[in-house]
MARNU-396641 format. One record per residue: x negated, z negated, y of N, C-alpha, C in turn. Coordinates in Angstrom, 2 decimals, always signed. Each point is the difference from the previous one (the first is absolute). Example, Ala and Ser with C-alpha at 12.3 -4.5 7.8 and 13.67 -1.06 7.14 Angstrom:
<nodes>
        nu        nw        nv       cau       caw       cav        cu        cw        cv
    -13.19     -7.80     -5.69     +0.89     +0.00     +1.19     -0.90     +0.00     +1.20
     +0.35     +0.72     +1.05     -0.82     -0.06     +1.19     +0.77     -0.73     +1.09
</nodes>
This chain:
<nodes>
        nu        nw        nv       cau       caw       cav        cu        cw        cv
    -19.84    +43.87    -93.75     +0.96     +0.91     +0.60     -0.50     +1.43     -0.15
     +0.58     +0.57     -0.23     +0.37     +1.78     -0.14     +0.36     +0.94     +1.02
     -0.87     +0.84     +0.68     +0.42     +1.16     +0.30     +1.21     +0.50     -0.15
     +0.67     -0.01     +1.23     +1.39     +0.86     -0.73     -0.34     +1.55     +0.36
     +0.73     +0.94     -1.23     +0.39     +1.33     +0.09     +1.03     +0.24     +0.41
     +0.28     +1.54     +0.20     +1.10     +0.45     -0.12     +0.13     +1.51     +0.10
     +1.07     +0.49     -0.47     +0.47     +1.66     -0.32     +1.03     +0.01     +0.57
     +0.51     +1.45     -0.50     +1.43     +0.73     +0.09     +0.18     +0.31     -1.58
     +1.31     -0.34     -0.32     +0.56     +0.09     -1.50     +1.37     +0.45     +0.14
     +0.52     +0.68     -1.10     +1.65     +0.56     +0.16     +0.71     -0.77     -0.93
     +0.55     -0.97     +0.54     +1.06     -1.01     -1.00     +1.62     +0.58     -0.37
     +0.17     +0.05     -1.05     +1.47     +0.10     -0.05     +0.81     -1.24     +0.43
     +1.20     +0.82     +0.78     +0.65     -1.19     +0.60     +1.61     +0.43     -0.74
     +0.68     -0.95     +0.14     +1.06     +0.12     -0.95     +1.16     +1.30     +0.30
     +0.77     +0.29     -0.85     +0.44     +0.91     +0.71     +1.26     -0.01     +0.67
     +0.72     +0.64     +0.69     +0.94     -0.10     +0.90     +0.53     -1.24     +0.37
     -1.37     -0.22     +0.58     +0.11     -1.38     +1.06     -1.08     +0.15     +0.90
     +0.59     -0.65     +1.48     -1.02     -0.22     +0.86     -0.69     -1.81     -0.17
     -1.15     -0.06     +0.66     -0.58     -1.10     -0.14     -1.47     -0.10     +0.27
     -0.68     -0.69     +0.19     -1.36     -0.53     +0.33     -0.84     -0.39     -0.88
     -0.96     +0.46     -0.18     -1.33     -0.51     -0.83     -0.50     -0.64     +0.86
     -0.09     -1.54     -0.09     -0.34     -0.81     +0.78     -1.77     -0.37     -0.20
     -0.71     -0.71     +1.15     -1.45     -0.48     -0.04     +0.00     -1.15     -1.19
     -0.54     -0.22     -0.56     -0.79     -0.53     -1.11     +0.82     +0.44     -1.50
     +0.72     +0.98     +0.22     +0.96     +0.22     -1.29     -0.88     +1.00     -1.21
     +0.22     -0.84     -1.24     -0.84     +0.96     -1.25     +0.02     +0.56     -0.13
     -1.14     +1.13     -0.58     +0.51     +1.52     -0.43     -0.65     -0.11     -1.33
     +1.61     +0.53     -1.37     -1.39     +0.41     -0.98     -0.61     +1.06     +0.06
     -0.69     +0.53     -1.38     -0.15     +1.33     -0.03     -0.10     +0.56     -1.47
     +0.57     +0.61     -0.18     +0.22     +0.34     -1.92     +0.34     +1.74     +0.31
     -0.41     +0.60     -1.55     -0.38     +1.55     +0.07     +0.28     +0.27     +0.93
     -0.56     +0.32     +0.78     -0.62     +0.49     +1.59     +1.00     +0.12     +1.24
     +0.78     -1.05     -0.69     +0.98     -0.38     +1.79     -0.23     -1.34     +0.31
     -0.03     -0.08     +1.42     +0.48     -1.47     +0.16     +1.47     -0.15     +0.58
     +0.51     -1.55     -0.26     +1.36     -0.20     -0.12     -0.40     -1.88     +0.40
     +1.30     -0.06     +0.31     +0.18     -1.48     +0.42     -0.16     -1.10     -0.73
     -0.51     -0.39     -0.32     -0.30     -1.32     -0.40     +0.92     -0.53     -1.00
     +0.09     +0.00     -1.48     +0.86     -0.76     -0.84     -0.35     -0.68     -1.04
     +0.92     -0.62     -0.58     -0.61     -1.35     -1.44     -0.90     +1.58     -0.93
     -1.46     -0.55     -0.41     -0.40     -0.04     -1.19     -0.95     +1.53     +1.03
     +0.20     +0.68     +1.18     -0.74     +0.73     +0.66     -1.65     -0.39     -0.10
     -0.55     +1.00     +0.72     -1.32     -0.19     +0.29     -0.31     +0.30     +1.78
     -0.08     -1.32     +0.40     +0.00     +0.19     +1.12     -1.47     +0.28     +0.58
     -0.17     +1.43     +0.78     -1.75     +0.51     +0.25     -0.12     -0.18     +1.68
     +1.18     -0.20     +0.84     -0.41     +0.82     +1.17     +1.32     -1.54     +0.72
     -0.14     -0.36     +1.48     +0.70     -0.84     +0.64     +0.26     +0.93     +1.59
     +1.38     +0.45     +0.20     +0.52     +0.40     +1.02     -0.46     -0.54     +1.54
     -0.96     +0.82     +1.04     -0.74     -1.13     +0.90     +0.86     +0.53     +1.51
     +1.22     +0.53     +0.03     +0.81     +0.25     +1.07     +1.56     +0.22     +0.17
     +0.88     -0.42     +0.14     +1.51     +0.19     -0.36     +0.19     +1.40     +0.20
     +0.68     +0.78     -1.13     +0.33     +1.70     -0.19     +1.21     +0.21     -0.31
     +0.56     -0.19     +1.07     +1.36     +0.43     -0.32     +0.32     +1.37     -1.25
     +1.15     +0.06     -0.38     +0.29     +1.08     -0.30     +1.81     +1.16     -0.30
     -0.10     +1.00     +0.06     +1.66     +0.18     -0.16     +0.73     +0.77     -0.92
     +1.56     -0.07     -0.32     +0.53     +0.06     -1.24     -0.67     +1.71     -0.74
     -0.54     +0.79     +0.51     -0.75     +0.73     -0.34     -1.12     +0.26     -0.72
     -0.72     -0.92     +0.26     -1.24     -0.26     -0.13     +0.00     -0.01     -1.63
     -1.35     +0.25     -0.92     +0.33     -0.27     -1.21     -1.64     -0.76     -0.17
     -0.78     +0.21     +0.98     -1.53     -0.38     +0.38     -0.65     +0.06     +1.20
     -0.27     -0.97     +0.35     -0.54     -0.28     +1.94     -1.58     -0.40     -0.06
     -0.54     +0.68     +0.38     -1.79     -0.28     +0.32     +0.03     -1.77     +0.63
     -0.83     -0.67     -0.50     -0.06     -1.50     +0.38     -1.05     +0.03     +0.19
     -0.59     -1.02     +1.26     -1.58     -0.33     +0.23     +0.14     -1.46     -0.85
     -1.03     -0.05     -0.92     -0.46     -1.35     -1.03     -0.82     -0.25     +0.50
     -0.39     -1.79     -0.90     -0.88     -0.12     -0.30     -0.82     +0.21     -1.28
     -1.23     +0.70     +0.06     -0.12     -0.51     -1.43     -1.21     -0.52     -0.76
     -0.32     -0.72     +0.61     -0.96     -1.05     -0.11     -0.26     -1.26     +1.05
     -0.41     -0.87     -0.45     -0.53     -1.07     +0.88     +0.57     -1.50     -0.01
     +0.30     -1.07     +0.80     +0.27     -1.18     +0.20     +1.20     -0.06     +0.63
     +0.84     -0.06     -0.86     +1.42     -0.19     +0.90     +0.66     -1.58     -0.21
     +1.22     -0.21     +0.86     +0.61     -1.11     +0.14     +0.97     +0.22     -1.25
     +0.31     -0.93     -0.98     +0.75     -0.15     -1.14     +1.27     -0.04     +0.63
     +0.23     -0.89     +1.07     +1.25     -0.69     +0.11     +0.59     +1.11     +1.13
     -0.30     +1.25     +0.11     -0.22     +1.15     +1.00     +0.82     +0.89     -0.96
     +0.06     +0.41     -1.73     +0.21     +1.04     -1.07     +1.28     -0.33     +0.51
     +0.72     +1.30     -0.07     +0.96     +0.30     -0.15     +0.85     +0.29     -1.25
     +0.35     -0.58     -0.84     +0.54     +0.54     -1.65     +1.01     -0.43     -0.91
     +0.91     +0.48     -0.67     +1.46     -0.99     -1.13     -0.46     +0.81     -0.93
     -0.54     -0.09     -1.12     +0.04     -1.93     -0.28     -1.42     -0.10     +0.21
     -0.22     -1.51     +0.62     -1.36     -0.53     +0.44     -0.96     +0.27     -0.63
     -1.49     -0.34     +0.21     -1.12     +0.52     -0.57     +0.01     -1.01     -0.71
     -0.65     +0.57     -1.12     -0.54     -0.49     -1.28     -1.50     +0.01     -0.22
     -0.50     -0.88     -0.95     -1.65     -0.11     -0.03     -0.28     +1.63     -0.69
     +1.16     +0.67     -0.73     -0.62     +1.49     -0.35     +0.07     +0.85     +1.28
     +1.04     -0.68     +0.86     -0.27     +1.27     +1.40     -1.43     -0.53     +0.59
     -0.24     -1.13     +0.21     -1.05     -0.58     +0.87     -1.67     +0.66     -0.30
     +0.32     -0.12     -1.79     -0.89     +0.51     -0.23     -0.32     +1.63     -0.60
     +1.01     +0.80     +0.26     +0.12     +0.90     +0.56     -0.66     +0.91     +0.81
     +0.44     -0.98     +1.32     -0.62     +0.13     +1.17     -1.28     -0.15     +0.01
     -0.04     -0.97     -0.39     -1.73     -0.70     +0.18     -0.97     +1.28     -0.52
     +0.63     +0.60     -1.39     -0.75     +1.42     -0.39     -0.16     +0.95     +0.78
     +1.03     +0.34     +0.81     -0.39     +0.91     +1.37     -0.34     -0.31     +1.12
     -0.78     -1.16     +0.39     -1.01     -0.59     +0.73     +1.47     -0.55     +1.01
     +0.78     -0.29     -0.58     +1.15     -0.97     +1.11     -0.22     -1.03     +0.08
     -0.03     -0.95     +0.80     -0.03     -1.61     -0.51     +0.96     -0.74     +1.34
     +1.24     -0.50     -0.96     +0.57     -0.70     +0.52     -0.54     -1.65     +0.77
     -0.22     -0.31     +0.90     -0.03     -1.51     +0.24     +1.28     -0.82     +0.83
</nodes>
């Protein structure tokens, strides 16, 4: 088992919509934003508190995780993890069990 981390990160959230970045939900991260979780992403960082957000918003500060031993069956994500997200993760000291 792993140490968990955690930060503050600025996710883009979609736009003109309200909605929640929910606890265990993916974040990737590609040229220097992070964004929600999608097919063929790189997921670096796991959402560790529900963050709301509103039709305004174009980016909301999130407390992550981003490292350590988390619950698999806990991720929040469409479309499901894959052995390239898993191991992914595993590169930025995540480890799903």
């Amino acid at each position: 088992s792993h140490q968990v981390d955690g930060g503050v990160v600025r996710v883009n959230v979609p736009a003109e919509t309200e909605g929640v970045l929910v606890k265990g939900q993916l974040i990737d991260y590609a040229n220097g934003e992070y964004n929600i979780h999608i097919n063929d992403g790189k997921p670096c960082v796991v959402v560790a508190e529900d963050t709301p957000y509103a039709k305004e918003d174009q980016s909301i500060p999130v407390q992550v995780y981003t490292s350590g031993t988390l619950c698999a069956n806990k991720i929040v994500c469409d479309p499901e993890l894959s052995v390239k997200d898993y191991e992914e993760l595993k590169s930025k000291n995540i480890y799903l069990k």
